[in-house]
C-alpha positions as CSV (number, residue, x, y, z in Angstrom):
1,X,1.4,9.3,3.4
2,X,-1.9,7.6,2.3
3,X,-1.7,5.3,-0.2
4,X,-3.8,6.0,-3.5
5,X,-3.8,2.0,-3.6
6,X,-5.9,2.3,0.1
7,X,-7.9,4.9,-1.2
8,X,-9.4,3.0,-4.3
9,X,-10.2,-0.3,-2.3
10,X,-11.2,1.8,0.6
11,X,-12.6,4.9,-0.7
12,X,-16.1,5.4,2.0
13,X,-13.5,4.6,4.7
14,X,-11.0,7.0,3.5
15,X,-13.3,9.9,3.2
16,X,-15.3,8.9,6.5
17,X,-11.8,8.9,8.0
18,X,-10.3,12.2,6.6
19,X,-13.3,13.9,8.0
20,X,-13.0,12.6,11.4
21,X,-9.7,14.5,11.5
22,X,-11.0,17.4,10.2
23,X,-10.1,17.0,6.3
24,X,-13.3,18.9,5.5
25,X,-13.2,18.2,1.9
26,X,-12.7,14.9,1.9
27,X,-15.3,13.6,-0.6
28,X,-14.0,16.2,-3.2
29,X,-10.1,15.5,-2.5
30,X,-10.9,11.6,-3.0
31,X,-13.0,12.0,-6.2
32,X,-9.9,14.5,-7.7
33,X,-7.6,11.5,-6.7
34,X,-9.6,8.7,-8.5
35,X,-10.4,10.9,-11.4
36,X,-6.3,12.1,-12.0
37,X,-5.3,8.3,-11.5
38,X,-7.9,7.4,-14.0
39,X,-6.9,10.3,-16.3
40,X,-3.5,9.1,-15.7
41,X,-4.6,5.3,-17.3
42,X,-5.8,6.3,-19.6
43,X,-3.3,8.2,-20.7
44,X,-0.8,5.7,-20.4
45,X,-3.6,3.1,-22.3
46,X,-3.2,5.6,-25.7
47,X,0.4,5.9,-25.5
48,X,1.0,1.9,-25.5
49,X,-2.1,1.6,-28.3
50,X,0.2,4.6,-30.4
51,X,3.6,2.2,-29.3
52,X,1.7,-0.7,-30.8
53,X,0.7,1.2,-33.9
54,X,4.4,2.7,-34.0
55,X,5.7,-0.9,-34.0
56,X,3.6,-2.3,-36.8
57,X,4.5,0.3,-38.7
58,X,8.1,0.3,-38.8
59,X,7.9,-3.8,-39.7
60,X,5.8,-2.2,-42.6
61,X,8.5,0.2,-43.1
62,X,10.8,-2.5,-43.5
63,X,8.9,-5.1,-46.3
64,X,7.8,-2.3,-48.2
65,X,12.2,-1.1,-48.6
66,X,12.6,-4.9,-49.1
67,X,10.1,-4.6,-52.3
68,X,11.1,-1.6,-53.2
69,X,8.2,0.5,-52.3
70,X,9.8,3.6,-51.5
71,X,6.6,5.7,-51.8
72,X,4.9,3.8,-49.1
73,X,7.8,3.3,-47.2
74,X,7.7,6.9,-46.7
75,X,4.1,7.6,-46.1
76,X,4.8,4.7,-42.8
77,X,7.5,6.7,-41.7
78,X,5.4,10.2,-41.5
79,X,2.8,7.9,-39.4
80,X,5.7,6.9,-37.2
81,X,6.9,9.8,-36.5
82,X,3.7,11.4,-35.8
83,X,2.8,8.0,-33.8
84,X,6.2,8.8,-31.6
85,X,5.4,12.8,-31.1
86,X,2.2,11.3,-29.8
87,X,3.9,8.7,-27.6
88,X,6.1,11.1,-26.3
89,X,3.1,14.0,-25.4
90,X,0.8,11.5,-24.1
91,X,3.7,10.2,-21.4
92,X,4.2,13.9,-20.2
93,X,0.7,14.1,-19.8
94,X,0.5,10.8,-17.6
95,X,3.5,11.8,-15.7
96,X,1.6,15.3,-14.9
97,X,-1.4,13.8,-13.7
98,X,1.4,11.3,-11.6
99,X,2.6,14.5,-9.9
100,X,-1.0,15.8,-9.2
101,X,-1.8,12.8,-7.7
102,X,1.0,12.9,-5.6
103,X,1.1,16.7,-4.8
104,X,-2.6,16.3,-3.3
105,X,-2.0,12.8,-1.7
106,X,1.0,14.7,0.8
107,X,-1.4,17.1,1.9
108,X,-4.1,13.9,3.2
109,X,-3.6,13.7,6.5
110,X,-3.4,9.7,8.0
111,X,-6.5,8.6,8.6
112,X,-7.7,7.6,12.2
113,X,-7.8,4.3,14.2
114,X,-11.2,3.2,14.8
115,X,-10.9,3.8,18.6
116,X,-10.5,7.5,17.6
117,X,-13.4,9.7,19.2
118,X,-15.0,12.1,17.5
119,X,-14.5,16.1,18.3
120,X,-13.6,18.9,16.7
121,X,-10.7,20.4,19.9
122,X,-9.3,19.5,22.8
123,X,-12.5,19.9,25.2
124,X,-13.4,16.4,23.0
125,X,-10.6,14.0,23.6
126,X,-11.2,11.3,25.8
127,X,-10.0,10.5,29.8
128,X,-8.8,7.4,29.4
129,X,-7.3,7.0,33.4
130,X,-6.4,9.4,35.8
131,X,-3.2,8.6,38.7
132,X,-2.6,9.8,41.9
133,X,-3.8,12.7,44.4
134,X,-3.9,16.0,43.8
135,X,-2.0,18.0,46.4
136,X,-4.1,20.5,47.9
137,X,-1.2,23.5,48.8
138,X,-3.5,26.0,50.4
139,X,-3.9,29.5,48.9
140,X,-0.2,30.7,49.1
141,X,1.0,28.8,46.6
142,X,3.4,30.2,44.4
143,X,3.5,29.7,40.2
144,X,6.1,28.3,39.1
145,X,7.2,31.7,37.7
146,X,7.4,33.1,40.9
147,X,8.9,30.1,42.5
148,X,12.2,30.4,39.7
149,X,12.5,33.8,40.2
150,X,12.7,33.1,44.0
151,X,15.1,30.3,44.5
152,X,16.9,31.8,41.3
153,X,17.2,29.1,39.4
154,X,15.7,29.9,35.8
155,X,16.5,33.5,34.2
156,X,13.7,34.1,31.2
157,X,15.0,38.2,31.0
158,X,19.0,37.0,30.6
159,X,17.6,34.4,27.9
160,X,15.6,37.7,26.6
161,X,19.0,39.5,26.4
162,X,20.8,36.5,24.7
163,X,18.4,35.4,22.3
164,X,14.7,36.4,22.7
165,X,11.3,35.5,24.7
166,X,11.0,31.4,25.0
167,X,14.8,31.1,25.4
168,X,15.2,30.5,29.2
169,X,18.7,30.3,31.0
170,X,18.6,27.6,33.8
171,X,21.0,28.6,36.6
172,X,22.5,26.7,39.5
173,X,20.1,24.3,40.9
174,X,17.3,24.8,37.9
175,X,20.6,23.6,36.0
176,X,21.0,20.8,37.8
177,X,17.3,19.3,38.3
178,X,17.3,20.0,34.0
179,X,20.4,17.5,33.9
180,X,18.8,15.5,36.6
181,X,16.0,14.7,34.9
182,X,17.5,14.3,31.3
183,X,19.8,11.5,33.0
184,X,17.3,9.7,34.6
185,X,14.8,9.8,31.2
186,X,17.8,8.1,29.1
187,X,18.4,5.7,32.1
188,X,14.8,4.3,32.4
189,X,14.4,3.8,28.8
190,X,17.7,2.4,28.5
191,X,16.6,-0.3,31.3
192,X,13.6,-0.8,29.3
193,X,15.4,-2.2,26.0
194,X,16.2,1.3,24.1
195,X,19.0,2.2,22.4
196,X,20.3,5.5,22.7
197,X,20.7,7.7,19.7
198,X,22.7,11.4,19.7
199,X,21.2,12.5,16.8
200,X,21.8,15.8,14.8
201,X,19.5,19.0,15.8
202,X,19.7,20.4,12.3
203,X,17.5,18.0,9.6
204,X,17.0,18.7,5.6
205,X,13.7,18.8,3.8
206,X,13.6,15.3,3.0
207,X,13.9,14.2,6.8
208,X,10.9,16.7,7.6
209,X,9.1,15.1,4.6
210,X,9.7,12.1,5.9
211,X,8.1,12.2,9.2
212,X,5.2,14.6,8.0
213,X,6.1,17.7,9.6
214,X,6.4,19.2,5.7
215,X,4.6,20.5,3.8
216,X,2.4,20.7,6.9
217,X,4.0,22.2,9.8
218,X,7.2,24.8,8.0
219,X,5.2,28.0,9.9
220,X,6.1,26.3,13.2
221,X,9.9,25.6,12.3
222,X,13.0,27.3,12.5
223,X,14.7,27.5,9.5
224,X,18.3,28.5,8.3
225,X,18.5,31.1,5.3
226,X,21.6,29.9,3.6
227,X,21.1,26.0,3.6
228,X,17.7,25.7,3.9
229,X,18.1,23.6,7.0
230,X,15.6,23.2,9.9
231,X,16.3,22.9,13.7
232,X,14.1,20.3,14.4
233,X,10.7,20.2,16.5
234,X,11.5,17.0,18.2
235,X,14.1,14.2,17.9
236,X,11.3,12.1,16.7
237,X,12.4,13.5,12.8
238,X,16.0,12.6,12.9
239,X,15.9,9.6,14.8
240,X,12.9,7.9,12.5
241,X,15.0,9.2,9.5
242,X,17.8,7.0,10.0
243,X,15.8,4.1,8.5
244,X,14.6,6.3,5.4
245,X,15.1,4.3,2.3
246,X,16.0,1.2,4.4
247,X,14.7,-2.4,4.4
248,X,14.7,-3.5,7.8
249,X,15.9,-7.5,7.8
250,X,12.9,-8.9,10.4
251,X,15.1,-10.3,12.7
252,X,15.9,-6.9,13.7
253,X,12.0,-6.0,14.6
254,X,11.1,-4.4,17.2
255,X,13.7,-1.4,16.8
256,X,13.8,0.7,19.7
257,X,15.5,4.0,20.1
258,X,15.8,6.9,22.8
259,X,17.1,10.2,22.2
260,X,17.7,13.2,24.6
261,X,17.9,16.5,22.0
262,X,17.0,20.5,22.3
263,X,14.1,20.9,20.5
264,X,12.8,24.4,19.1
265,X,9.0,25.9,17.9
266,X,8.4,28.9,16.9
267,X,5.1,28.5,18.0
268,X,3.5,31.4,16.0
269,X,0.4,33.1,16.9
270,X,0.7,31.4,20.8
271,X,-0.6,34.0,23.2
272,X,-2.1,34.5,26.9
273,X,-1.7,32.9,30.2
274,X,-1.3,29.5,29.0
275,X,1.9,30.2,27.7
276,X,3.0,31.9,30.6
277,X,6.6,30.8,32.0
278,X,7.7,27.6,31.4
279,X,4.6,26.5,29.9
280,X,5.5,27.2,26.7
281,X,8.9,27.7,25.2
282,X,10.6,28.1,21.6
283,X,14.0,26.2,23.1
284,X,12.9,23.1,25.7
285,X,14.8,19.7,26.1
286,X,13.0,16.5,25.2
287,X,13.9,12.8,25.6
288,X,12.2,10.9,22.5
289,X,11.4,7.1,22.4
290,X,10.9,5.8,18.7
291,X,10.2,2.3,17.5
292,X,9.5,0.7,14.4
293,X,7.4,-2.3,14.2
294,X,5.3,-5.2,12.4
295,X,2.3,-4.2,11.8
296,X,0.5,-6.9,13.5
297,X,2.8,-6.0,16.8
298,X,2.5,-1.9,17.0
299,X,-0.4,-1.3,18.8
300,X,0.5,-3.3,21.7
301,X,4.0,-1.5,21.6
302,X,2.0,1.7,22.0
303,X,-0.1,0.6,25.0
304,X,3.3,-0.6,26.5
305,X,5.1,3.4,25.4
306,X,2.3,4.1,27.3
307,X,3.0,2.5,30.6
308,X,6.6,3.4,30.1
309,X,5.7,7.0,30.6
310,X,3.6,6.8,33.0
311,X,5.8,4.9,35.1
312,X,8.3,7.8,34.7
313,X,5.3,10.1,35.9
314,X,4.8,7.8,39.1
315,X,8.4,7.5,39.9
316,X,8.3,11.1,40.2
317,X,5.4,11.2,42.1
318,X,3.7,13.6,40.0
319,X,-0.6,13.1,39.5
320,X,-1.4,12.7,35.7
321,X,-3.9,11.9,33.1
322,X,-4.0,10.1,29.9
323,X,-6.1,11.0,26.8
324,X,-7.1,9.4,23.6
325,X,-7.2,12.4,21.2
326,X,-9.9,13.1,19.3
327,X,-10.1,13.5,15.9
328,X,-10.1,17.1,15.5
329,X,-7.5,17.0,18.0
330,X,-4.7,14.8,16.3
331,X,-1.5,15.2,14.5
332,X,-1.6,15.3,11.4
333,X,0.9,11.9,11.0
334,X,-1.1,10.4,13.6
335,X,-3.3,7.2,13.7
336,X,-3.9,6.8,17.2
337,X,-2.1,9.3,19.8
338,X,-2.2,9.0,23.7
339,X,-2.0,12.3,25.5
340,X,-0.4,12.6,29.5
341,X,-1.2,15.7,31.3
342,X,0.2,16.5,34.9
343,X,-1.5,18.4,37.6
344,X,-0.1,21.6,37.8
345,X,-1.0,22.8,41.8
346,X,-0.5,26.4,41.5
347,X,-1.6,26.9,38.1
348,X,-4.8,24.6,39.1
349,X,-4.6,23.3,35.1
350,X,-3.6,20.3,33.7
351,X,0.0,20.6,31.7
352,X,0.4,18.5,28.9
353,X,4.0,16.7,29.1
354,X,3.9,13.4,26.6
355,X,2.6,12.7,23.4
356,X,2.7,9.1,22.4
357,X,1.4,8.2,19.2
358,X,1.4,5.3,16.7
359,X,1.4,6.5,13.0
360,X,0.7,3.3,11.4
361,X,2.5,3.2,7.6
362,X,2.1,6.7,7.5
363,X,5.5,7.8,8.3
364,X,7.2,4.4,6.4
365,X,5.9,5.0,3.0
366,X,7.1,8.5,3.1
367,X,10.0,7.3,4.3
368,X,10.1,3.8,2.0
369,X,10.7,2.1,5.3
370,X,9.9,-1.6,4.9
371,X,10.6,-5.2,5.8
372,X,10.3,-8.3,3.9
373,X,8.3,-10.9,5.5
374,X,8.0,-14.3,3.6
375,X,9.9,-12.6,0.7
376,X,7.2,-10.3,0.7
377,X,8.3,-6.5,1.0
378,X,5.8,-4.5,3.2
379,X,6.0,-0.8,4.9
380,X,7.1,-1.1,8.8
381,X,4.4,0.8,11.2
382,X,6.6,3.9,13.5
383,X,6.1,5.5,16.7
384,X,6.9,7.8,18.9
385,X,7.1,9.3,22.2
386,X,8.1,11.9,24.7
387,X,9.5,10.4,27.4
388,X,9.4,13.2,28.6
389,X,9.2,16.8,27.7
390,X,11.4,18.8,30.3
391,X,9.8,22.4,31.0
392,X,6.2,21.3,32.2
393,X,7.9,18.3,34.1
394,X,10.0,20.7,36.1
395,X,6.8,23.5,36.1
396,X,4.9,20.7,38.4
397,X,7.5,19.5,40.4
398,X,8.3,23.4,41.6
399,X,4.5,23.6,42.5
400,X,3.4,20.5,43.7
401,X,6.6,19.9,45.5
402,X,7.2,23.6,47.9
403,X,6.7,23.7,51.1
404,X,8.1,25.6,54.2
405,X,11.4,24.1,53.4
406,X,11.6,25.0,49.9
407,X,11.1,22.5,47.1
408,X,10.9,19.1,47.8
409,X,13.2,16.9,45.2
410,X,11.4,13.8,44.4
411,X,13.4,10.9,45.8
412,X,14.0,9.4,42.3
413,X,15.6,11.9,41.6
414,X,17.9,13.2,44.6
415,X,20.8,10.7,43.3
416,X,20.9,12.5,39.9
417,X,20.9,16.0,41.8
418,X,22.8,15.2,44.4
419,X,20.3,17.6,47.1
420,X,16.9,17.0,48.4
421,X,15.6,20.7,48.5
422,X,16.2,23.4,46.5
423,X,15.9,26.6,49.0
């Protein structure tokens, strides 16, 4: 959450950068904001003036009982009270015009990074680097949804029967390669200094608050009817939440977690080929990386969440991408957010499989998540990771990787699986 503090020292930036992500009325939310916080003043400048009133008064009250003025005595009382009804409905008012300023300052999104492109959709974002060479399979190559259905390893009509479209069963090998890869995630993040976290799948409305999925994203989110609980979108929300309301002691910066979870989107009003098979899913597997940070040291620590998922994408041998999103293309938690796309051979598309993202104090203020430095108490910056997202992963290895023997396991992998080919 933006703070109204930011806003007022930094008000041309702020609307500038609200627009940049799309906030189209930027100029008139920030005006609203000053004008309710000045409301809000002054509101708070008349009730102490009527305290200060109140308090002369009742010393008058006093001398004129000591000299026996009764009369006037009473007349100071009648002001008093009056001063205190007017105390009382002017600090209702001010804490009204408290909430409006908070109400509107949780629907701002976080404002952009400076090396932020500007662009309205995904045709905008920025190619940052581009790794490896795209395997050229001739024109026989299979989808991935033919592939599964072929070597039998993923079922989307049982997971139909069980539970619905975007519910996959993974069978046999498809099993297998899913607890392959999972293992292998945790492993390389554990070698590179993370912590591993088993976090809880279900979170409560403060934890989504927290991390800025609500109020914004509750259409995309499974929800339980009884306790108002929601199965979370990504391990990002739980893992981040464990420091809600927490002052991190400094020597403890950098934290650095890893967390393998199910995560579930309902992904309303997703449609067409581009969701076809495992491209899309309302159930996939994800291995999160989170760390919390200094300010001054975060955006190096997202360059280096960066390399650590791209060196995942090498290892496996898999072409990829990276892209700086665009504005119009962000999060809505987001400062700066690093998109990595694999080739997808039989599709001939790119796949998105990793978002990596730093959110500045966005996250921590929601969160109160600070550290004292100096003696001085400041908000922590977050980020996040996938590292990585399962379903696409395992879409481009079953393209890039058949052949006439079936489909090639890349070698990183083939201790975790235990085979080389699935045919």
């Amino acid at each position: 959450m933006l703070t109204l503090a930011f806003i007022r020292a930094n008000t041309e930036q702020s609307i500038q950068g609200l627009k940049k992500k799309r906030f189209f009325d930027a100029e008139k939310a920030v005006e609203k904001l000053i004008s309710l916080d000045d409301k809000r003043k002054a509101l708070l400048q008349q009730a102490e003036q009527a305290l200060e009133k109140s308090n002369a008064a009742a010393k008058e009250i006093g001398a004129f009982m000591k000299n026996g003025q009764v009369d006037l005595a009473e007349s100071k009382k009648a002001e008093t009270a009056n001063l205190k009804a007017s105390i009382k409905e002017l600090g209702e008012a001010a804490k009204i015009a408290e909430q409006e300023v908070y109400d509107l300052l949780v629907t701002l999104p976080n404002l952009p990074h400076s090396s932020v492109p500007e662009g309205k959709t995904a045709e905008d974002n920025e190619v940052v680097l581009s790794w490896g060479t795209i395997p050229d399979l001739g024109e026989n190559a299979q989808a991935h949804w033919d592939l599964i259905k072929k070597y039998d390893i993923i079922d989307f009509d049982l997971g139909n029967k069980i539970t619905g479209a975007g519910f996959p069963v993974y069978k046999g090998k498809g099993a297998r390669l899913q607890r392959a890869l999972i293992n292998f995630f945790l492993d390389e993040a554990i070698q590179a200094g993370y912590y591993e976290i088993q976090p809880p799948i279900l979170i409560n409305e403060d934890s989504g608050f927290g991390t800025g999925q609500l109020p914004d994203k509750e259409g995309q989110m499974y929800v339980t009817k009884e306790e108002g609980l929601y199965l979370i979108p990504t391990a990002e929300v739980p893992i981040t939440n464990l420091y809600r309301d927490v002052i991190v002691n400094e020597k403890e910066l950098p934290i650095k977690n890893v967390g393998h979870t199910p995560c579930f989107r309902r992904e309303a009003g997703s449609w067409g080929a581009h969701v076809r098979g495992l491209n899309r899913l309302h159930q996939f597997d994800k291995i999160e990386i989170v760390q919390i940070h200094k300010p001054e040291t975060s955006y190096q620590a997202l360059e280096e969440m960066s390399l650590h998922v791209q060196g995942l994408l090498q290892k496996l041998e898999l072409p990829y991408r990276v892209l700086r999103l665009c504005g119009g293309d962000m999060g809505f938690a987001s400062a700066l957010t690093y998109d990595m796309e694999v080739w997808s051979a039989a599709q001939g598309r790119w796949l998105e499989v990793s978002s990596v993202s730093n959110f500045e104090t966005f996250q921590a203020n929601r969160l109160k998540l600070r550290t004292k430095i100096d003696g001085k108490s400041i908000l922590c910056h977050t980020l996040n990771g996938s590292a990585l997202a399962l379903p696409r992963i395992v879409a481009a290895i079953l393209e890039n990787n058949q052949g006439p023997k079936g489909i090639k396991i890349p070698h990183v992998l083939v201790p975790y699986c235990g085979f080389e080919y699935i045919n």
